[in-house]
Structure formats: C-alpha cells, structure tokens
Backbone as JSON Lines, residues from 0, in Angstrom:
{"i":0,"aa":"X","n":[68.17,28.95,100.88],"ca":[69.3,28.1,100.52],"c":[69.62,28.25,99.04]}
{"i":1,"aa":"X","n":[71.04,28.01,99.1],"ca":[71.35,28.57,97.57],"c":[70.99,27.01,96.49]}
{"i":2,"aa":"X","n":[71.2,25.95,96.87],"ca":[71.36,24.39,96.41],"c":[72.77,24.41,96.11]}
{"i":3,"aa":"X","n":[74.24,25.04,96.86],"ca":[75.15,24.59,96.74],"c":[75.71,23.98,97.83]}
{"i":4,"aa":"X","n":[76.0,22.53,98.31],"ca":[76.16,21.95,98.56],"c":[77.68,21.68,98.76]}
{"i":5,"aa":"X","n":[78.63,22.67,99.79],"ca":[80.24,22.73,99.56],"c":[80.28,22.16,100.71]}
{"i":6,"aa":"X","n":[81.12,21.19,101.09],"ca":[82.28,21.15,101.79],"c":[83.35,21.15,101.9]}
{"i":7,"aa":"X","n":[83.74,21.32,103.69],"ca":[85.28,21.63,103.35],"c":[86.07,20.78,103.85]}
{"i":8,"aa":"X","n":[87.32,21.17,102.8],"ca":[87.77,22.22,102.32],"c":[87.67,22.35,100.53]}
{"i":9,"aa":"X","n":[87.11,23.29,100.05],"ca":[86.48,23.45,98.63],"c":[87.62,23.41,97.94]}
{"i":10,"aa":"X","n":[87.87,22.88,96.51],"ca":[88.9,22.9,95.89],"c":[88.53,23.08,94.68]}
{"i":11,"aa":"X","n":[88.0,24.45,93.92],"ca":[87.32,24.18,92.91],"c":[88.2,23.89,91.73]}
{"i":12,"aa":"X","n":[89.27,23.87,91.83],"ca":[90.46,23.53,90.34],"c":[91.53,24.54,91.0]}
{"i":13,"aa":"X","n":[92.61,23.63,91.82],"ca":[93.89,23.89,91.25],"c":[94.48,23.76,90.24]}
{"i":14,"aa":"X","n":[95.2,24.73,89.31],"ca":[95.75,24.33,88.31],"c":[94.56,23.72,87.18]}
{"i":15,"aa":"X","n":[93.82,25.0,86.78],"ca":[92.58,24.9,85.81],"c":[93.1,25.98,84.95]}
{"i":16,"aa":"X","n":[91.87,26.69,84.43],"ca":[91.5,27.37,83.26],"c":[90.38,28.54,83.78]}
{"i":17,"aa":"X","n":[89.97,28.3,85.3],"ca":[89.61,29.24,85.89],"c":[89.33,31.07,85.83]}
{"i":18,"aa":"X","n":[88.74,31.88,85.45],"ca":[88.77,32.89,85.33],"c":[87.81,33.47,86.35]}
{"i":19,"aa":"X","n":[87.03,33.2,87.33],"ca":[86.36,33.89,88.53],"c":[85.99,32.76,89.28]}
{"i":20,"aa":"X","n":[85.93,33.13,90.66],"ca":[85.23,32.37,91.71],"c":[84.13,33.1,91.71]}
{"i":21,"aa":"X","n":[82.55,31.42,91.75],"ca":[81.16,32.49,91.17],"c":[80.67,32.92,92.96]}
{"i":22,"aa":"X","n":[80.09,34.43,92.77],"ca":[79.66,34.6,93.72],"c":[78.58,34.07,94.86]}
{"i":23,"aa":"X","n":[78.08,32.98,93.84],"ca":[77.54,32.16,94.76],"c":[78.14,31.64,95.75]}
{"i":24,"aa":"X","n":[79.01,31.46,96.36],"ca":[79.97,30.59,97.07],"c":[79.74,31.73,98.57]}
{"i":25,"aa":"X","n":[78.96,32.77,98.61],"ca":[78.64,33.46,99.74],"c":[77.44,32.92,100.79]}
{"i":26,"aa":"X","n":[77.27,31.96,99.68],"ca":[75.67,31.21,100.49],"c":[76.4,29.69,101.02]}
{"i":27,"aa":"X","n":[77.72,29.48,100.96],"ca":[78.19,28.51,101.76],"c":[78.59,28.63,102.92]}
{"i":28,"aa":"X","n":[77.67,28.61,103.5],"ca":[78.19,29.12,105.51],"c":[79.2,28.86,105.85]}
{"i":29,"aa":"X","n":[79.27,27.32,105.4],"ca":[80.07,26.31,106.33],"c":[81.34,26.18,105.96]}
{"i":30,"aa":"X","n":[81.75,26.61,104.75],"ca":[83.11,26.82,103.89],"c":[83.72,27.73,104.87]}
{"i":31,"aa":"X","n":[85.37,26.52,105.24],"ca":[86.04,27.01,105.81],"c":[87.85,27.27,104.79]}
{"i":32,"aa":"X","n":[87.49,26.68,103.89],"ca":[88.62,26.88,102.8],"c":[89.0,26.9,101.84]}
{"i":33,"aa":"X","n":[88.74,27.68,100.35],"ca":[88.62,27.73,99.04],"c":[89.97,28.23,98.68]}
{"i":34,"aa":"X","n":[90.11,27.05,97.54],"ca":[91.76,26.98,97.48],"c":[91.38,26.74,95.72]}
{"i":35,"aa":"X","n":[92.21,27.62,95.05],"ca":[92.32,28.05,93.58],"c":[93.23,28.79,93.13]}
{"i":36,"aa":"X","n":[94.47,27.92,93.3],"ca":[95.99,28.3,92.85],"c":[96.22,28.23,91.32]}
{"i":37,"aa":"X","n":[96.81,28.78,91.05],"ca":[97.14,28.14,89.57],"c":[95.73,28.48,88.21]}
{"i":38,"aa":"X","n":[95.27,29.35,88.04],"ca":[94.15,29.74,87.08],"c":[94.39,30.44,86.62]}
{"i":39,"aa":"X","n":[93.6,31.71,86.44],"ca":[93.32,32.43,85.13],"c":[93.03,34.12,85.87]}
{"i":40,"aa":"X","n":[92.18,33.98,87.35],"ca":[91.68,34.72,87.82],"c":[92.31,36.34,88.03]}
{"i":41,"aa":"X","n":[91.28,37.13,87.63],"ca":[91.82,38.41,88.19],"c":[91.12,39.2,88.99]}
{"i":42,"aa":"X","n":[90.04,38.74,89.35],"ca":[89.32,39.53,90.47],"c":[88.9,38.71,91.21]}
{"i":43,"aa":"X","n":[88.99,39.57,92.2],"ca":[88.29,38.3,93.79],"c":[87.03,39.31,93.71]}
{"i":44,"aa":"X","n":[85.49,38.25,94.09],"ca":[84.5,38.98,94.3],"c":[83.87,39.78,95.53]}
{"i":45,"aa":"X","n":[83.2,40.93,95.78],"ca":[83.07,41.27,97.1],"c":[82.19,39.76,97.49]}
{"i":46,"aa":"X","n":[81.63,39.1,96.81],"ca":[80.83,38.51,97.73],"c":[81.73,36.9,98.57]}
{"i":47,"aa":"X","n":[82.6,37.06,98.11],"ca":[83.59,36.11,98.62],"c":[83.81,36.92,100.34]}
{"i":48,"aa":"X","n":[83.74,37.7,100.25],"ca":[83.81,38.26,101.68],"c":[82.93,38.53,102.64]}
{"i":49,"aa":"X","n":[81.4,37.77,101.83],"ca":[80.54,37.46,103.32],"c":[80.86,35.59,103.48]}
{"i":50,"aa":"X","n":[81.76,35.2,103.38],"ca":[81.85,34.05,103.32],"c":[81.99,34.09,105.18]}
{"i":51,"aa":"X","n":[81.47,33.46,106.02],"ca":[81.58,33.84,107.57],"c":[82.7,32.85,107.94]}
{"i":52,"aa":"X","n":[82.72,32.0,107.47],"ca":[83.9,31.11,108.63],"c":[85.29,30.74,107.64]}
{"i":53,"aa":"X","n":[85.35,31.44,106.58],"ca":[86.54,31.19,106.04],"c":[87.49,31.19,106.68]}
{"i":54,"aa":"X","n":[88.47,30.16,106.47],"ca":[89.7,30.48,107.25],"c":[90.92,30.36,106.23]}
{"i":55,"aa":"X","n":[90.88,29.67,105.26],"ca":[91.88,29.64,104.42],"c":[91.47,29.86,102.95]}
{"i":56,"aa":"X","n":[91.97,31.03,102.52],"ca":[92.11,31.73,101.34],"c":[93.27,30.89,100.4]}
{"i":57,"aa":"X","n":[93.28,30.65,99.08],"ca":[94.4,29.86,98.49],"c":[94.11,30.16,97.78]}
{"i":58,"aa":"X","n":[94.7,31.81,96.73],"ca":[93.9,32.02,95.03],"c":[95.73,32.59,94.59]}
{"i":59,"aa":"X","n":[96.85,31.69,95.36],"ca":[98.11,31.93,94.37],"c":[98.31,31.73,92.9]}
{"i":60,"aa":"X","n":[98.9,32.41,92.2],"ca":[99.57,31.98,90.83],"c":[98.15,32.62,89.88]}
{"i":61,"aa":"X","n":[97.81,33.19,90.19],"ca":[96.72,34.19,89.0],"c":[97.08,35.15,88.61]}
{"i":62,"aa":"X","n":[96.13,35.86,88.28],"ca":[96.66,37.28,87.33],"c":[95.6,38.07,88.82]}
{"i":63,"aa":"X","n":[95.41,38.42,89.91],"ca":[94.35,39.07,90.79],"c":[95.24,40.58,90.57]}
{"i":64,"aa":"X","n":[94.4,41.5,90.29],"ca":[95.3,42.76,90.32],"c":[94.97,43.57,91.74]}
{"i":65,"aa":"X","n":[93.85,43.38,92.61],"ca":[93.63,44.41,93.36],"c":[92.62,42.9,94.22]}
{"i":66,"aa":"X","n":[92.64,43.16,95.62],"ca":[91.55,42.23,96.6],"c":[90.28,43.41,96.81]}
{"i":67,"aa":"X","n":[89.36,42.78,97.1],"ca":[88.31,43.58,97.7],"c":[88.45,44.31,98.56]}
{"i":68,"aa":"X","n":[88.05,45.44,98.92],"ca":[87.82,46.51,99.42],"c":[87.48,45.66,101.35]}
{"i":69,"aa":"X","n":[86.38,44.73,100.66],"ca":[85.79,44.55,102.01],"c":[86.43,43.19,102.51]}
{"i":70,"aa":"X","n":[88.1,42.53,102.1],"ca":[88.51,41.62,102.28],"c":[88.74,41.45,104.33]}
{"i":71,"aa":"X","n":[88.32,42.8,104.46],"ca":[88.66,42.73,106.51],"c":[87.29,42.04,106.92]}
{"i":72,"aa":"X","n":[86.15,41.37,106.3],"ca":[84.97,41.05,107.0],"c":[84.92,39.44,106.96]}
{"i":73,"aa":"X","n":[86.08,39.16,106.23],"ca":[86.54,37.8,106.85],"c":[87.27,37.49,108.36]}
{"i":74,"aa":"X","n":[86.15,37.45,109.39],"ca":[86.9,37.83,110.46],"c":[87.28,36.63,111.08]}
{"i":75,"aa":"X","n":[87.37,35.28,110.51],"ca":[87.91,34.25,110.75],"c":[89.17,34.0,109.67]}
{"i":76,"aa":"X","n":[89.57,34.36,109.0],"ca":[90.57,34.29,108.1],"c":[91.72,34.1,108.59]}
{"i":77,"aa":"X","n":[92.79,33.35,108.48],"ca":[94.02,32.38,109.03],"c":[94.97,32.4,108.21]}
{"i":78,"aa":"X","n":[94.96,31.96,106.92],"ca":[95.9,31.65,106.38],"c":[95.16,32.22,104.6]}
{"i":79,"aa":"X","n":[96.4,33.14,104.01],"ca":[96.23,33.87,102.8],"c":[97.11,33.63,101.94]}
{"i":80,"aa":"X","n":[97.06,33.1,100.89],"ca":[98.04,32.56,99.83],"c":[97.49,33.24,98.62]}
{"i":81,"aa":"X","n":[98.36,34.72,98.91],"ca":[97.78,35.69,97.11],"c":[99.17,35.47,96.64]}
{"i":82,"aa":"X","n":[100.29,34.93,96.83],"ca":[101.41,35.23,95.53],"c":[101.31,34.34,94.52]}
{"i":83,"aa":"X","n":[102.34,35.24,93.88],"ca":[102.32,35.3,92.35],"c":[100.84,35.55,91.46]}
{"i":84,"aa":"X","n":[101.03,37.25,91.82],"ca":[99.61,37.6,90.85],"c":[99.89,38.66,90.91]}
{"i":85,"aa":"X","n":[99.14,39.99,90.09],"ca":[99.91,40.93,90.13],"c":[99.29,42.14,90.88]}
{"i":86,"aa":"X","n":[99.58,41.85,92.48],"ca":[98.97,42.96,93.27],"c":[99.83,44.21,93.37]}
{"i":87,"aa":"X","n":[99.47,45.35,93.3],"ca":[100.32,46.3,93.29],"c":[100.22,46.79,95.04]}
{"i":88,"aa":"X","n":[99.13,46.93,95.78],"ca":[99.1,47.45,97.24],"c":[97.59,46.54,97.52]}
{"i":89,"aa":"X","n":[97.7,46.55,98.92],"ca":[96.8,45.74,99.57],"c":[95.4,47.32,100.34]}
{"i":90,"aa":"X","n":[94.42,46.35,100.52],"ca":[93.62,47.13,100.89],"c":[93.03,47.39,102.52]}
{"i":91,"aa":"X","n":[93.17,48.4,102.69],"ca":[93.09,48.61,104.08],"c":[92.65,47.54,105.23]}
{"i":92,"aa":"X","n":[91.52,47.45,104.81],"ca":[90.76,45.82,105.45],"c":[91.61,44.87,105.84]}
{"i":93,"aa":"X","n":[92.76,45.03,104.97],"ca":[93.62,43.27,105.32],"c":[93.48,43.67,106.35]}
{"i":94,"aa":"X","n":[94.37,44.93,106.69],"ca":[95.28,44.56,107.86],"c":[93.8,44.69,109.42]}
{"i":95,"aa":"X","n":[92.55,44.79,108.9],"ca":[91.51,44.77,110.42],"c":[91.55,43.16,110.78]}
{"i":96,"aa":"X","n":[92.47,42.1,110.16],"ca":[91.91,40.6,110.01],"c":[93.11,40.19,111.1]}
{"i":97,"aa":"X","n":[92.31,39.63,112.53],"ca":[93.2,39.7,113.29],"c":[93.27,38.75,113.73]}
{"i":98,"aa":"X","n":[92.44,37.31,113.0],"ca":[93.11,36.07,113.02],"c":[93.97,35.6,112.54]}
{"i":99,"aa":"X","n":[94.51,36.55,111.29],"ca":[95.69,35.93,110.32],"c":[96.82,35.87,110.89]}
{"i":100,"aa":"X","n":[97.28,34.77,110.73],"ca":[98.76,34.18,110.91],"c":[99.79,34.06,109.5]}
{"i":101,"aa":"X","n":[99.05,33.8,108.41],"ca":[100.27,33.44,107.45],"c":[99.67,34.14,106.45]}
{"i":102,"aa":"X","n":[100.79,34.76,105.63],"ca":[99.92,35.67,104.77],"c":[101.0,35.8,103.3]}
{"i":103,"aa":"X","n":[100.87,35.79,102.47],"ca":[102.01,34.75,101.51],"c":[101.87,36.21,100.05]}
{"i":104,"aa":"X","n":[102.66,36.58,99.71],"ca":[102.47,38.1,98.92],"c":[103.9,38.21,97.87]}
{"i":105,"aa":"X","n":[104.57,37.09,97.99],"ca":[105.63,37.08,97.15],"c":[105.16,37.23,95.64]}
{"i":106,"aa":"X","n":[106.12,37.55,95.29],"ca":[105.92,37.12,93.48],"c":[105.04,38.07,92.75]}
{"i":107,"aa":"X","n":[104.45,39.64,93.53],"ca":[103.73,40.59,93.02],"c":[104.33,41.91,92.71]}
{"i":108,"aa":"X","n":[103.79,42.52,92.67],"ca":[104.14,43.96,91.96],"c":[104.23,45.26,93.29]}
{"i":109,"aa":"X","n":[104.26,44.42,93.95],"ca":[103.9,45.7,95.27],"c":[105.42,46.84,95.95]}
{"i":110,"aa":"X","n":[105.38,47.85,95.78],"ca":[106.64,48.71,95.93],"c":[106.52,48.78,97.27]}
{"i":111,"aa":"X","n":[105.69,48.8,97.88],"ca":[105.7,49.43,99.68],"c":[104.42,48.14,100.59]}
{"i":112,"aa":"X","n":[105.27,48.21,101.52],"ca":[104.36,47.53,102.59],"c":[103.83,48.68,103.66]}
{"i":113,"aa":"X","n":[102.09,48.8,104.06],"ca":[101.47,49.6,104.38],"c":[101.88,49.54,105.79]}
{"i":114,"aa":"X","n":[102.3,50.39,106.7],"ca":[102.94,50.07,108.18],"c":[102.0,50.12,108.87]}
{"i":115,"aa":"X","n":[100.34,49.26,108.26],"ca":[99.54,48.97,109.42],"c":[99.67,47.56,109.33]}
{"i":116,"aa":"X","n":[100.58,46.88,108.26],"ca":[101.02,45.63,108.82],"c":[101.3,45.14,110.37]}
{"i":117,"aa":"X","n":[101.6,45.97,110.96],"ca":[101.72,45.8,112.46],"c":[100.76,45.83,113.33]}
{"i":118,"aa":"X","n":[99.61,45.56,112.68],"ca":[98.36,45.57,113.55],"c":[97.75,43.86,113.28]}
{"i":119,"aa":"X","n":[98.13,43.38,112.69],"ca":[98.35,41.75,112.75],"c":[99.3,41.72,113.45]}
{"i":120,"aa":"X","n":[98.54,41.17,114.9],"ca":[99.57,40.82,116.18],"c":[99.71,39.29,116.28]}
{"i":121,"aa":"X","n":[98.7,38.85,115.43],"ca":[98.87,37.09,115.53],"c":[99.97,36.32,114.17]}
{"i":122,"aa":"X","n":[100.15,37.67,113.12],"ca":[100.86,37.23,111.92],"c":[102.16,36.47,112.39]}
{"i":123,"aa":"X","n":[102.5,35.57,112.14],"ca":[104.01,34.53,112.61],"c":[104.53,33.89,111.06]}
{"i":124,"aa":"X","n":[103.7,33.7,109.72],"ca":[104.6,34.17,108.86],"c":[103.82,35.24,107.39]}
{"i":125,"aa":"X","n":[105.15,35.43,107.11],"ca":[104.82,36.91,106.18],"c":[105.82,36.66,104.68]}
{"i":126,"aa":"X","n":[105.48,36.24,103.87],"ca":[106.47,36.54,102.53],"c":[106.21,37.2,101.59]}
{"i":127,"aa":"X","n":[107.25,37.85,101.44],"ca":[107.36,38.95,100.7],"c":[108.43,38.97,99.55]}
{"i":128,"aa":"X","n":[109.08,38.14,99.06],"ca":[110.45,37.89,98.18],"c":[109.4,38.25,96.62]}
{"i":129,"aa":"X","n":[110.54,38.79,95.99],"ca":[110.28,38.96,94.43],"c":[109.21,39.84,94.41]}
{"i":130,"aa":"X","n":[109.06,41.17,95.07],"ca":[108.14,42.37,94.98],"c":[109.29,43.67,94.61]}
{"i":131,"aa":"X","n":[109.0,44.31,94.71],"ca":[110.06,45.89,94.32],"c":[109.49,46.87,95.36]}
{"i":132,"aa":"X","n":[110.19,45.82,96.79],"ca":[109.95,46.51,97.95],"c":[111.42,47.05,97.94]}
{"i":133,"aa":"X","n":[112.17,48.69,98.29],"ca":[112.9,48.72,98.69],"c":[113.47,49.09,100.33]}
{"i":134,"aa":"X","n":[112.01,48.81,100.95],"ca":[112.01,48.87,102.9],"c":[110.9,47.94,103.1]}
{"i":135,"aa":"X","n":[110.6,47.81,104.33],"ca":[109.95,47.52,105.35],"c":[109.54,48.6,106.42]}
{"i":136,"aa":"X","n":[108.39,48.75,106.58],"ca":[107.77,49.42,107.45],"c":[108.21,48.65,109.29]}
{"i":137,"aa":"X","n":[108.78,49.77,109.82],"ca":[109.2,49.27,111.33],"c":[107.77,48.79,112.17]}
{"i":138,"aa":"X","n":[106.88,49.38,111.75],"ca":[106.06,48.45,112.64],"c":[105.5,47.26,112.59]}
{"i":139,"aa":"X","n":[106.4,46.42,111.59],"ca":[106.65,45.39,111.34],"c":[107.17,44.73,112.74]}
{"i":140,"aa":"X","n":[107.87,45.26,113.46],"ca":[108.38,44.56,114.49],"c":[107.06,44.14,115.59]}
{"i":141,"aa":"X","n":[106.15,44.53,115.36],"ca":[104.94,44.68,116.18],"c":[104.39,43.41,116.08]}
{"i":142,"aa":"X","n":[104.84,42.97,115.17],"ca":[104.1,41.12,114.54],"c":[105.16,40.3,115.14]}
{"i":143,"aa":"X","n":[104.95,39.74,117.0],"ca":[105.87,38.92,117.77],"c":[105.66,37.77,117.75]}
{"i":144,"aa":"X","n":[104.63,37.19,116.92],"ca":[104.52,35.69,116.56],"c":[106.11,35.47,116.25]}
C-alpha cells in the first residue's frame, strides 16, 4: 500500500498552480476520476496509466504537449477532457480505448485527426473547434453513437 488514501472522484486543484500529477496516484486502485483543469501541467505521467478503473480523465486548460504512449491501458476510460493545451497529434493507444464516449480536444495545436478515430465505436461526443484541422478523416462516420 502506497498510504494514499483517494477517493472518488479526486480533485487535486482545479484552477491551481499545478505543474505534474505525482506518480503516485498509480497505487490508487479505486480512483475512478482525476480532474485537474486549469494548471500549469505539461506532461501526463506513464504511471497515470496503470491507474485500473479510471473513468474520467479532466487535465483541460494546461500547457500538456504530447499524452503517454501507454494512454490505451486505461481500459475503463469514459470521458477525456484534454482541451486547451497544446497537443499537436494524439497517440496511437487513444484510439485502443473502447469505452470512451466523450473525448474533448478543442483549443490545441493538432493539424490532422488520425482516421483510427473510427475505431471508437462507443464515441457519441467528439470536439474538435479551434485546432488547424483542415479535414476530417471519413472514418469518422464509423463513430454511430
């Protein structure tokens, strides 16, 4: 046992001074939602991604330039709130996360959406406004939520 003691849903500072979520937060089993909008942050840690029952991600309004590699081993993951931060492309993994439904990406730096977006068959919403997308990938239509 780590002696951290979270329940949910974790809120370690919306609207702080925040600069990392500590990797300890992998030894919280039971954490089903860490929400840290509004900080400082620019890296998400791999170890945020043995988190097992996460379901709601909330790290909008940071500086995050890139997600983890291993962000697909959140295999309960639901709901993703990365806008406004400055992601340029997402990492393969998202798109293996096939509980997600809402997935929130406005307000970043991203030129292209990867057309394995369409392998989130449960996704029902998707924003994307204020990126320097000039298409959409058609297998976008594949997401019938």
């Amino acid at each position: 046992s780590s002696g951290i003691n979270a329940e949910w849903p974790l809120r370690p500072g919306n609207y702080n001074q925040l600069t990392g979520i500590p990797p300890t937060l992998e030894f919280c089993d039971s954490l089903e939602g860490l929400y840290a909008h509004g900080n400082e942050i620019e890296f998400l840690s791999t170890a945020l991604c043995r988190i097992p029952k996460l379901a709601y991600l909330g790290v909008g309004r940071n500086r995050i330039k890139f997600l983890p590699k291993n962000i697909g081993n959140l295999e309960m993951l639901k709901e993703a709130w990365l806008n406004d931060n400055d992601l340029r492309e997402l990492p393969d993994s998202l798109f293996e996360l096939k509980s997600l439904k809402t997935l929130w990406l406005s307000n970043n730096k991203m030129l292209e959406l990867d057309k394995k977006v369409g392998e989130l068959s449960l996704l029902a919403e998707l924003s994307l406004s204020k990126n320097r997308l000039t298409s959409l990938p058609p297998s976008l239509a594949k997401c019938t939520n």
